[in-house]
VMD Tcl script that draws the C-alpha trace (Angstrom):
set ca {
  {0.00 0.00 0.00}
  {2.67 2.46 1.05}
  {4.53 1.56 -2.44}
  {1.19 1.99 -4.52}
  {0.96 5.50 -2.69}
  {4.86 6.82 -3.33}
  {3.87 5.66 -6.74}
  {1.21 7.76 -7.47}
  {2.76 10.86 -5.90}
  {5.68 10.05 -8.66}
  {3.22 9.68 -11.31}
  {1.14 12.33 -10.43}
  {4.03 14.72 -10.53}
  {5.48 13.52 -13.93}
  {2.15 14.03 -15.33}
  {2.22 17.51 -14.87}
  {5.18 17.85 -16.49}
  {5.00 15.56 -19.61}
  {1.45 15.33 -21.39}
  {2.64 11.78 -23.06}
  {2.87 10.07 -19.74}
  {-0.48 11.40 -18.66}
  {-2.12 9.98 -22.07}
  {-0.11 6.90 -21.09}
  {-1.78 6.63 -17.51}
  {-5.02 7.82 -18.57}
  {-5.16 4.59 -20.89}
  {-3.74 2.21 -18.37}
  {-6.50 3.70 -15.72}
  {-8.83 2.73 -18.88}
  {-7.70 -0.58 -19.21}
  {-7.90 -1.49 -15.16}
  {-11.55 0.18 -15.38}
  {-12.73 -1.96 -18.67}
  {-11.12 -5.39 -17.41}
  {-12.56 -4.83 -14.03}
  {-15.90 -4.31 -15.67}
  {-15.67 -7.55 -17.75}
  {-14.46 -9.68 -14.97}
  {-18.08 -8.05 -12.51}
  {-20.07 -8.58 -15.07}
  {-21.50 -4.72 -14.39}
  {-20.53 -1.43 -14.10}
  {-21.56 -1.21 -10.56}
  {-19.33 -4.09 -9.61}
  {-16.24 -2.73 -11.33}
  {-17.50 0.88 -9.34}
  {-17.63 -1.39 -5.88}
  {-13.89 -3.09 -7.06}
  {-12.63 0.10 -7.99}
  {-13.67 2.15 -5.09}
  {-15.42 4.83 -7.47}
  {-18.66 5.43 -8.89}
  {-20.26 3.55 -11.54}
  {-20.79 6.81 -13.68}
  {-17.27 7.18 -13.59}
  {-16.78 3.46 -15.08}
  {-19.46 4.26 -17.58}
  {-17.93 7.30 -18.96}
  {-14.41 5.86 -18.98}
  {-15.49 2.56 -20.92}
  {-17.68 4.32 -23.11}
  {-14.53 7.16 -23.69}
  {-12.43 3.81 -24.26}
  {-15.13 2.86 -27.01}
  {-14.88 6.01 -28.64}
  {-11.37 6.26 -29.02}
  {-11.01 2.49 -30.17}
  {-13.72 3.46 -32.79}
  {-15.27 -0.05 -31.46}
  {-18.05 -1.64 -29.41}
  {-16.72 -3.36 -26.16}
  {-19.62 -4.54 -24.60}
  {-23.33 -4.93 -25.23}
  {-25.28 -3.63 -22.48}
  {-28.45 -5.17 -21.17}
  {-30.65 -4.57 -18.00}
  {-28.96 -6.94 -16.31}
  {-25.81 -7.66 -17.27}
  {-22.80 -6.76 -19.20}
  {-21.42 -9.03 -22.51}
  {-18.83 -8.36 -24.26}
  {-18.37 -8.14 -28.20}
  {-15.91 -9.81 -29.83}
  {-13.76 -6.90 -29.99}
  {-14.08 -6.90 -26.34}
  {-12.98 -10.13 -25.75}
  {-9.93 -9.84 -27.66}
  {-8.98 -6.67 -25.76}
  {-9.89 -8.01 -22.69}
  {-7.12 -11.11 -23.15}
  {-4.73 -8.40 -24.14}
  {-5.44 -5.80 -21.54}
  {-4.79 -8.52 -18.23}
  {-1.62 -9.41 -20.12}
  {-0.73 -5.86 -19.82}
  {-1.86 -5.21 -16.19}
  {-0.54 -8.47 -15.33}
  {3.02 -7.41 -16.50}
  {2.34 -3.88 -15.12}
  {1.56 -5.93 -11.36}
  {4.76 -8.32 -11.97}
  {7.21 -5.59 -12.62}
  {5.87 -3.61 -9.47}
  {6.01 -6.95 -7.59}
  {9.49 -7.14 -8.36}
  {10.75 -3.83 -7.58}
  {8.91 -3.91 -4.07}
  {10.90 -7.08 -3.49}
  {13.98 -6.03 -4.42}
  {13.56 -3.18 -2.50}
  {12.30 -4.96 0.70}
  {15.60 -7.48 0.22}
  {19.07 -7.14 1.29}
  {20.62 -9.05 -1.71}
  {22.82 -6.29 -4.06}
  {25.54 -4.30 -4.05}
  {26.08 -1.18 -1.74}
  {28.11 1.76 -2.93}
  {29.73 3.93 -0.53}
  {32.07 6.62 0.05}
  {34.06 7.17 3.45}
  {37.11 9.52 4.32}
  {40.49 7.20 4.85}
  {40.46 7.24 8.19}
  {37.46 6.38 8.84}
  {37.40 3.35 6.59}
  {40.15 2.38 8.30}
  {39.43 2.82 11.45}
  {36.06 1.87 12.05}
  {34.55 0.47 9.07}
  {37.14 -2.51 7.49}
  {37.58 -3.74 11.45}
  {34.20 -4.34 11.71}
  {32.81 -5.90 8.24}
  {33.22 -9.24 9.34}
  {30.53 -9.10 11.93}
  {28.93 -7.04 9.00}
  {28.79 -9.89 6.44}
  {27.46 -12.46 9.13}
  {24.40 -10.72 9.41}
  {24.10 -9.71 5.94}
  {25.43 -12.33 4.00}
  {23.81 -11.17 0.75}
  {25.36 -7.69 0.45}
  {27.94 -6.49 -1.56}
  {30.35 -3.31 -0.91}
  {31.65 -1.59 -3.00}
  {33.52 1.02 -0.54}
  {35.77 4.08 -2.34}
  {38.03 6.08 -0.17}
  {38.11 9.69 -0.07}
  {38.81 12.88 2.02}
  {37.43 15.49 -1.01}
  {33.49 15.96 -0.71}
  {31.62 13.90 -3.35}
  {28.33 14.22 -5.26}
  {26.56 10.98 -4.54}
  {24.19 11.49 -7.16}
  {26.75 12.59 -10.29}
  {29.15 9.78 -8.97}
  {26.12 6.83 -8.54}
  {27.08 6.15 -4.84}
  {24.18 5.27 -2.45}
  {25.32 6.73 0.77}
  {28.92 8.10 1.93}
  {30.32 9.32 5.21}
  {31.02 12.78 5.08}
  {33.14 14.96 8.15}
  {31.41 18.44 8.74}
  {29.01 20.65 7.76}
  {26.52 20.15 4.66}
  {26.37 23.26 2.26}
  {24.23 20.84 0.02}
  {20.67 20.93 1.70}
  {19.30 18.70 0.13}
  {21.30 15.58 1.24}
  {19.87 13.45 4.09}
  {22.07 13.30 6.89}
  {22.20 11.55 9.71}
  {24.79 12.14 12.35}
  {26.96 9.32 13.34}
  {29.46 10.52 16.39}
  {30.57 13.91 17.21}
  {33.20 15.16 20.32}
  {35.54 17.27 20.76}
  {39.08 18.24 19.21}
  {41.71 16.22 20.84}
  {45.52 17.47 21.28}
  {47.66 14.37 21.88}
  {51.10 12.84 21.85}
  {52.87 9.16 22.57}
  {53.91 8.83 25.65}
  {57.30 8.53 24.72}
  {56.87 12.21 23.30}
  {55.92 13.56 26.28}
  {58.36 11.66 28.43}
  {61.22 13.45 26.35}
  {59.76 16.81 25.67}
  {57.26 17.31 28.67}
  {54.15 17.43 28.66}
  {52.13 21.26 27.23}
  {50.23 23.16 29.80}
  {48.79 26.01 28.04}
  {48.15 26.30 23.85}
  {50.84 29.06 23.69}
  {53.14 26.07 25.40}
  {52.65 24.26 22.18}
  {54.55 26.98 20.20}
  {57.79 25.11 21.98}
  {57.01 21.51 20.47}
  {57.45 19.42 17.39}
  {53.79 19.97 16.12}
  {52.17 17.17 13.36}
  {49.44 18.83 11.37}
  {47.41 17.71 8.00}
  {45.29 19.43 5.60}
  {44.21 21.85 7.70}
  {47.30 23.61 8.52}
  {48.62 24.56 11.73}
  {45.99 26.91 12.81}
  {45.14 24.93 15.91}
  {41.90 26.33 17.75}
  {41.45 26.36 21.46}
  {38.88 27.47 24.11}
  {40.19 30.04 26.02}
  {38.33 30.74 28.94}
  {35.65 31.52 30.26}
  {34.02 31.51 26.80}
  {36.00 32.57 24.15}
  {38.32 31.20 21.47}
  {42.25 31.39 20.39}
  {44.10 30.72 17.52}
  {47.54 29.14 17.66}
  {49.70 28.95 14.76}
  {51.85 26.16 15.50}
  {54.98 24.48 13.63}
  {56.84 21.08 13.08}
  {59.22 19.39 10.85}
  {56.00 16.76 9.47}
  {53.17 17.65 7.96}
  {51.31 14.86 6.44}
  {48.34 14.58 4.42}
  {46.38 11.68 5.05}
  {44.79 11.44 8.58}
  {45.85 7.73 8.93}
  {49.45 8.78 8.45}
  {48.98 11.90 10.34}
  {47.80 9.10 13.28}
  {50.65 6.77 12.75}
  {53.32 9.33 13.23}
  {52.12 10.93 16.45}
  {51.72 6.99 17.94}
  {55.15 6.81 16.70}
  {56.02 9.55 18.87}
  {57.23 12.28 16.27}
  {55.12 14.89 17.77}
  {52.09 16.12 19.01}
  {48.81 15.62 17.13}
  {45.07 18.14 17.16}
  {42.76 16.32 16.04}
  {39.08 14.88 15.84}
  {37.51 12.58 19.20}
  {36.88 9.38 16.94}
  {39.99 9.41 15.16}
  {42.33 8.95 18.23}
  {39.77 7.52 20.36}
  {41.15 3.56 19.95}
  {44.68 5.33 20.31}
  {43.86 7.01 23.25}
  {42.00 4.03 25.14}
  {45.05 1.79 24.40}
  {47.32 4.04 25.48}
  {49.39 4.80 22.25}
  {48.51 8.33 22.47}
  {47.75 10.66 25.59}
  {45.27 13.55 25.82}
  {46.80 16.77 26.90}
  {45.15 20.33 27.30}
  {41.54 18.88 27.35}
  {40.25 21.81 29.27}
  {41.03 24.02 25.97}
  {39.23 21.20 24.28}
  {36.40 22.75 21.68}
  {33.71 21.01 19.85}
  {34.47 19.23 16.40}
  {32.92 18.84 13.89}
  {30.38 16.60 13.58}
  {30.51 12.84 11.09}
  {27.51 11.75 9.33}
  {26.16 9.49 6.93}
  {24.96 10.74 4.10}
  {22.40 9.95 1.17}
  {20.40 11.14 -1.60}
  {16.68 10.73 -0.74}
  {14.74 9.27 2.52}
  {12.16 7.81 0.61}
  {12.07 4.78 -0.25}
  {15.95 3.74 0.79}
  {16.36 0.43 -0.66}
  {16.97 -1.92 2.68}
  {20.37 -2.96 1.48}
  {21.22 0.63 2.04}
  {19.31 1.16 5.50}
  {21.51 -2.28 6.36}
  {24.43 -0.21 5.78}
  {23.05 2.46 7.67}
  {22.13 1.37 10.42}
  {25.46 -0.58 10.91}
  {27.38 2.45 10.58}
  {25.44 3.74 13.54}
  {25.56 0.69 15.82}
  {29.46 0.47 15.39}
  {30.09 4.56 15.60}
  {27.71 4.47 18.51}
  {30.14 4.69 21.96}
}
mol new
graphics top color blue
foreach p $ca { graphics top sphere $p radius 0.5 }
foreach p [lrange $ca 0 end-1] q [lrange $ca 1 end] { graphics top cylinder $p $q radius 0.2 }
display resetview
């Protein structure tokens, strides 16, 4: 029912816009009416089947009449029979709807399945971190599911590029796009212990103009809270600056210097002890990672799989 309904809002809004589709449904609504008719035996009984009036059935079997340039049925008191034209339009009109019923059949099952291929875009790190550790348990549940899983840090148009859904870090300036938020937390400065054990440990931002700083992408404009509610800039310098998040990672484990950046994407580090939090009361807000896709209607439940599993295993 709620597929026959997005339907019709679909047709209903390609009619407006293209006359040969409307002349298209306005036969196929003919058809139904006329083999509904035959099958009753009455116009009141196709009305009753149709959930209209029998006026309605009437006037849109005798409009079918007209523009055939044939008799369909010969009417009686009591009862409907059709010509011999009828007949032979009848057998060809239930082939029709019956294709018409098959093919709608067998999208709303291929929606309703898991079974196809999944394509998706996620930033390196995150694929690394958090989604290829945890397809395993992924694949056990969904067994039927292909990936086909493209790594990139650039922003990409899911629709121009045919992916289904991608994980995208920050804001949206495409409104458009259905998000849904997987994690967010704050920015995290952090070294290896073995770092900190040779160069001390920072105890203000402006202390961090002293160290062997790592930074990315983004530069070395490092922000900080500075209290009680404003916010500083530092401009901070090092001897590495890497361009890959995963790298950037590796070589603050390593112990080459001291790391800003997102909550999840030291969080493992950080629990097993690789890497050590410093300055978290000058900690501010990151920014936030979602999952991302084109449409909320009717999101094939492959894709929902996907999406739902990037929640549960982002979820902390």
């Amino acid at each position: 029912m709620r597929l026959h309904s997005e339907i019709t809002i679909v047709r209903n809004s390609f009619v407006q816009q293209c006359p040969e589709w409307s002349d298209l449904m306005n036969k196929f609504s003919a058809f139904q009416t006329f083999v509904a008719a035959a099958e009753q035996g009455s116009f009141s009984g196709a009305a009753r089947k149709l959930r209209t009036t029998a006026s309605t059935v009437t006037k849109t079997v005798s409009r079918l009449e007209d523009e055939l340039g044939v008799r369909l049925f010969n009417r009686t008191t009591r009862r409907l029979a059709l010509t011999d034209h009828g007949q032979v339009l009848l057998e060809r009109a239930k082939n029709i709807l019956n294709e018409v019923d098959e093919a709608e059949n067998l999208l709303r099952n291929t929606s309703a399945s898991t079974r196809g291929t999944v394509r998706l875009v996620v930033p390196n790190l995150f694929g690394r971190l958090y989604l290829i550790p945890a397809l395993d348990e992924f694949y056990r549940r969904h067994k039927d599911v292909t990936l086909q899983v493209h790594f990139s840090d650039r922003p990409v148009d899911l629709i121009e590029s045919g992916f289904d859904l991608g994980v995208h870090t920050g804001d949206l300036s495409d409104s458009s796009i259905i998000r849904r938020k997987l994690t967010q937390g704050p920015l995290v400065t952090a070294a290896a212990p073995s770092y900190l054990a040779a160069h001390g440990r920072p105890q203000t931002p402006d202390e961090l103009l002293n160290h062997n700083c790592l930074y990315g992408r983004f530069g070395g404009k490092w922000l900080f809270r500075k209290p009680p509610s404003g916010r500083q800039t530092i401009h901070v310098s090092g001897n590495l600056a890497v361009y890959n998040g995963d790298v950037l990672r590796e070589a603050a484990v390593r112990g080459l210097g001291i790391v800003h950046s997102t909550w999840w994407a030291v969080r493992k580090d950080l629990l097993a002890g690789n890497l050590e939090e410093i300055l978290p009361e000058y900690a501010i807000e990151g920014s936030p990672v979602s999952v991302i896709f084109p449409s909320r209607r009717l999101v094939p439940a492959r894709v929902r799989a996907v999406i739902d599993y990037l929640v549960e295993i982002t979820e902390l």
